[in-house]
C-alpha positions, 0 to 999 in steps of 0.5 A: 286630202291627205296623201303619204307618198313612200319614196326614194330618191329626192334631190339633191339626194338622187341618182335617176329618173326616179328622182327627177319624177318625185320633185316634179310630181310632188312639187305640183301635186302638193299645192292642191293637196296635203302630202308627206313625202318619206325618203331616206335620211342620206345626211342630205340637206334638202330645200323648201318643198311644197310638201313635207319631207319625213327623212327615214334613218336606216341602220342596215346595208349602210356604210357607218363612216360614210353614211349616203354609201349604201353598201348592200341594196337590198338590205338598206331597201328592206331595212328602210321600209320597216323604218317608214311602217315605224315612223309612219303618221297615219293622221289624216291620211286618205291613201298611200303612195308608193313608188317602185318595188323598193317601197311597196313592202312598206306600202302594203304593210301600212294599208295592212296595219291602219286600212290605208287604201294603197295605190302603187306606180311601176316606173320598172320592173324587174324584167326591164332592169334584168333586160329580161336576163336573170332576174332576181325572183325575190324582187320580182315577188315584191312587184307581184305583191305590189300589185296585187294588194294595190287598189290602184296600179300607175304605170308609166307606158302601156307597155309597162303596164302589159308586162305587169298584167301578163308578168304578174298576172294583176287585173288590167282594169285597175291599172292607169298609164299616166306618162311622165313630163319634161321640165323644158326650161333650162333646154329651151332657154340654153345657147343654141349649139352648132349642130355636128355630124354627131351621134349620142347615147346617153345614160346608163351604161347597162344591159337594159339599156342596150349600148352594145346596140348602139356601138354596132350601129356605130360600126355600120355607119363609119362603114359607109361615113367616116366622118361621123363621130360618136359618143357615148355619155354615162357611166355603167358596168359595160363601159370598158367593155365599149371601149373595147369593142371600139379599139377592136374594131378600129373606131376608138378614134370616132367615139368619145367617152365622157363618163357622166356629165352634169346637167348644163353639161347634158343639155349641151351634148343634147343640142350638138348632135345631130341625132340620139339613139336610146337601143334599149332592150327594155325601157319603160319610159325614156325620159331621155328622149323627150330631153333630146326632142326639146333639145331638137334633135331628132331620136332614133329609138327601139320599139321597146322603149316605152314613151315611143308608144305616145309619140309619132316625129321619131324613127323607131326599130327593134333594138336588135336591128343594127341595120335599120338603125343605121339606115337611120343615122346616115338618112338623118344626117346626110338629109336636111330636110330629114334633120330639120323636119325631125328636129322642129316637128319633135321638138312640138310634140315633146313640148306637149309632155309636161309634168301638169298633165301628169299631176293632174291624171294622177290627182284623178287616180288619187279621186278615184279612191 
């Protein structure tokens, strides 16, 4: 069977975790079938894949003297699905997959054009990227079109899947949640750390996200503890506004701000805390919490982060609920036991998340068809 798979990000040209899915993915899904991948041409090199790399050039939103500068997002995205619909090769093809609002025009123009059936994955929707807070309608009409001329919908929670179906008013039964995995490889084989009275958040430095969250429950906790430290690894608009809100309330000297950190550099942030927080507001899956559970560290996560749904060795609140949350670190790490029961039975459990099982649920959506 052949499959053509409209995509974004594909390292070394990404920026996220939708990157991270598609080599993962398509790198297992490509020994069992034959698949063109189609991404943008970013003047990116990329290496030998188990599948076929079609890079599309994009001529619009795009910063001619420095070519991997996207200058206006929604431009290149709309300028680059009219490119794949031109480029693309429909010999052979049993069905399209496309990844995210930021393919689906170029997915349901194509099924349009050849009869192609088209499956779509959601790894978010409009509302999560928003935090639910302004967001754009003429996204959030390429989602609803999505996934009403989809003939299969893969959606990485449930809870993803029930904004979709009550959003956007798609047919639940055509609907599969497939979770994402974790490559443990690099965590597993790396130096074991010292663990620290430390407390991390990692990632994206937004709304969706929920950092200021996070920063309350920094400020309840050197109330009762002020010999926990902080951090706060990642980059985003609400950086400064962190750290403002650390010096106003005299806590900047029990915070760091690393900015963003590389991956080696990750996985050493993971193993030396003693516990991570991921207060998102809106999170459809969280690949960050099974990062820091096979890093053994034990996770503290909202009720609106999607992988929590799937998981039983993690504290869970609503992302709102600072004191709760706070109740939380201090338990964790003035309780060994906790820690170390949190840190080894959740370490097992992430384990369990691997991109084979991923593969093959989406291989028996592609058969579906």
């Amino acid at each position: 069977m052949k499959i053509a798979v409209i995509g974004w990000e594909l390292p070394p040209a990404f920026s996220g975790g939708l990157g991270i899915h598609t080599v993962n993915m398509f790198s297992i899904i490509g020994y069992y079938r034959n698949v063109d991948l189609y991404v943008p041409d970013l003047c990116y090199s990329f290496p030998k894949y188990p599948f076929n790399v079609r890079k599309v050039k994009i001529e619009k939103g795009i910063d001619r003297s420095a070519y991997s500068r996207i200058t206006d997002f929604y431009e290149a995205v709309m300028d680059y699905n009219e490119k794949v619909v031109d480029a693309f090769d429909p010999n052979g093809v049993k069905l399209v997959h496309c990844h995210d609002w930021i393919t689906f025009p170029a997915g349901i123009a194509i099924k349009e054009k050849y009869g192609i059936p088209l499956i779509v994955t959601y790894h978010s929707t409009e509302f999560d990227r928003s935090a639910y807070f302004n967001p754009q309608e003429k996204i959030m009409k390429i989602e609803r079109e999505g996934g009403k001329e989809a003939d299969r919908i893969i959606t990485v929670s449930n809870l993803t899947k029930s904004i979709v179906v009550e959003k956007y008013n798609i047919d639940p039964e055509k609907i599969v949640t497939v979770y994402n995995g974790v490559d443990a490889t690099h965590y597993l084989s790396f130096p074991d750390v010292k663990k620290e009275r430390n407390v991390l958040y990692f990632g994206r430095v937004t709304n969706q996200k929920g950092p200021k969250f996070f920063m309350e429950t920094a400020k309840k906790v050197l109330e009762f503890d002020r010999t926990i430290r902080f951090t706060i690894a990642g980059t985003g608009e609400l950086l400064g506004e962190m750290k403002s809100y650390a010096m106003d309330n005299d806590f900047f000297d029990h915070i760091e701000f690393p900015g963003f950190v590389h991956f080696r550099k990750a996985i050493w942030y993971y193993k030396r805390s003693s516990a991570f927080i991921i207060p998102a507001v809106s999170e459809p899956f969280g690949m960050t919490v099974l990062e820091a559970m096979v890093s053994g560290t034990p996770v503290i996560l909202s009720r609106t982060t999607g992988v929590g749904e799937a998981l039983h060795h993690v504290l869970s609140a609503d992302f709102w609920d600072t004191d709760r949350m706070a109740t939380y670190v201090v338990s964790i790490l003035n309780h060994r036991g906790i820690l170390e029961t949190m840190s080894r039975y959740g370490k097992a459990e992430a384990l369990g998340f691997t991109w084979d099982k991923a593969a093959a649920k989406t291989m028996e959506v592609y058969d579906s068809l």
